[in-house]
C-alpha positions in Angstrom: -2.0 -0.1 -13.9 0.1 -2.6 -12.1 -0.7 -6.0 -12.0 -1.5 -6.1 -8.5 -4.0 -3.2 -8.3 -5.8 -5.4 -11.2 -6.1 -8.3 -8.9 -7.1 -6.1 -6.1 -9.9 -4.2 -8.3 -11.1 -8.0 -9.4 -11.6 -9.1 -6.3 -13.0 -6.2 -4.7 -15.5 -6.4 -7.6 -16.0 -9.7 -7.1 -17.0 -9.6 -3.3 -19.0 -6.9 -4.2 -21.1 -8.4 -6.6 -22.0 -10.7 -3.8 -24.4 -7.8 -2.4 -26.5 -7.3 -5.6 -27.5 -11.0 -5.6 -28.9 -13.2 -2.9 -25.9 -15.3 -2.0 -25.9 -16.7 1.8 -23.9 -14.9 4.1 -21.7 -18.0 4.6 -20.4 -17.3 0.8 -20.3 -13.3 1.5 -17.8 -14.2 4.3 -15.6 -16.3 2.3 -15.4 -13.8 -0.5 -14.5 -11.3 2.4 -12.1 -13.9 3.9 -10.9 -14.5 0.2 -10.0 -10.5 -0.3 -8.5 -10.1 3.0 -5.9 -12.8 2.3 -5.0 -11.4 -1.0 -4.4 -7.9 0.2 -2.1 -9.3 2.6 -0.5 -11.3 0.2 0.1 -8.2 -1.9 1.5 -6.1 0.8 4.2 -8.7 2.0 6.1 -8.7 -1.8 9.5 -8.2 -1.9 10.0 -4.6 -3.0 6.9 -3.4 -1.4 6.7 0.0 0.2 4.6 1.8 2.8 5.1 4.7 5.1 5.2 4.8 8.6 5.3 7.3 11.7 2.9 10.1 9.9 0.0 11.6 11.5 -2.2 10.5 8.2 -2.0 7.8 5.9 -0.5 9.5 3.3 2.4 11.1 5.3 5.6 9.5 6.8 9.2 8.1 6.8 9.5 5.1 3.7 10.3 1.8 4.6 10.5 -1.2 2.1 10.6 -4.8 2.4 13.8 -7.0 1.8 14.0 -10.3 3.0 10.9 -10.8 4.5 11.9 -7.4 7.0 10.6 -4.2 6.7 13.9 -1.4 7.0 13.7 2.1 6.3 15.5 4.1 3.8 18.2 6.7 3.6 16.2 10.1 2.7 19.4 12.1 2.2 19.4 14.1 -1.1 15.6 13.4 -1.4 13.5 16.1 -4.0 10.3 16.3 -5.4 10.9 13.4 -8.2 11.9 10.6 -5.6 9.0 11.9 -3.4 6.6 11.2 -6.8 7.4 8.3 -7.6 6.5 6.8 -3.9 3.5 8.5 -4.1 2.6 6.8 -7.2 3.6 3.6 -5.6 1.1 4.3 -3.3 -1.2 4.7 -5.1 -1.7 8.4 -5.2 -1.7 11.8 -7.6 1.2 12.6 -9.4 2.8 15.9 -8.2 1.7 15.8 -4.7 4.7 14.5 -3.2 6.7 16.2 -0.4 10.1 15.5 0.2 11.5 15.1 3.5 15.1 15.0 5.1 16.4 14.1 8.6 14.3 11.2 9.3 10.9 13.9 9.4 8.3 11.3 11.2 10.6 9.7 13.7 13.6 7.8 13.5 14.2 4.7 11.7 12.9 1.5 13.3 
């Protein structure tokens, strides 16, 4: 597991350990406030990934960040491997990715 799903699961438990006790709603928010700010932290790393222009979340073109700008990527000679790893990325099953060619979801922005 990568070191930033870790974070995220330790928070997340964290805020929600917040419901079982009976903590003011003033210290739920913060927690909330507190998770919120890390998530976005964690999605603006050099490197990260996401995909963009696909009628679900889990469909669409890649784009990465470089430089503090998000760019998308050339999909020529894409296959089922490249298409796995993302997916992985991403946070989902291995062996469910789809390559795609020819910019699929929309052009490039």
């Amino acid at each position: 597991m990568r070191n930033e799903q870790i974070v995220i699961i330790l928070i997340a438990l964290t805020f929600l350990s917040g419901f079982k006790s009976d903590s003011s709603a003033e210290i739920k928010l913060k927690k909330a406030d507190l998770v919120k700010k890390h998530l976005k932290r964690l999605k603006k790393q050099e490197g990260a990934i996401k995909l963009v222009g696909g009628r679900e979340e889990y469909e669409g073109n890649i784009e990465v960040l470089h430089n503090g700008q998000w760019g998308a990527i050339c999909d020529d000679e894409w296959d089922a491997a490249e298409a796995d790893v993302v997916c992985r990325q991403l946070g989902y099953d291995e062996g469910v990715g789809k390559a795609t060619y020819s910019s699929h979801f929309g052009p490039a922005r």
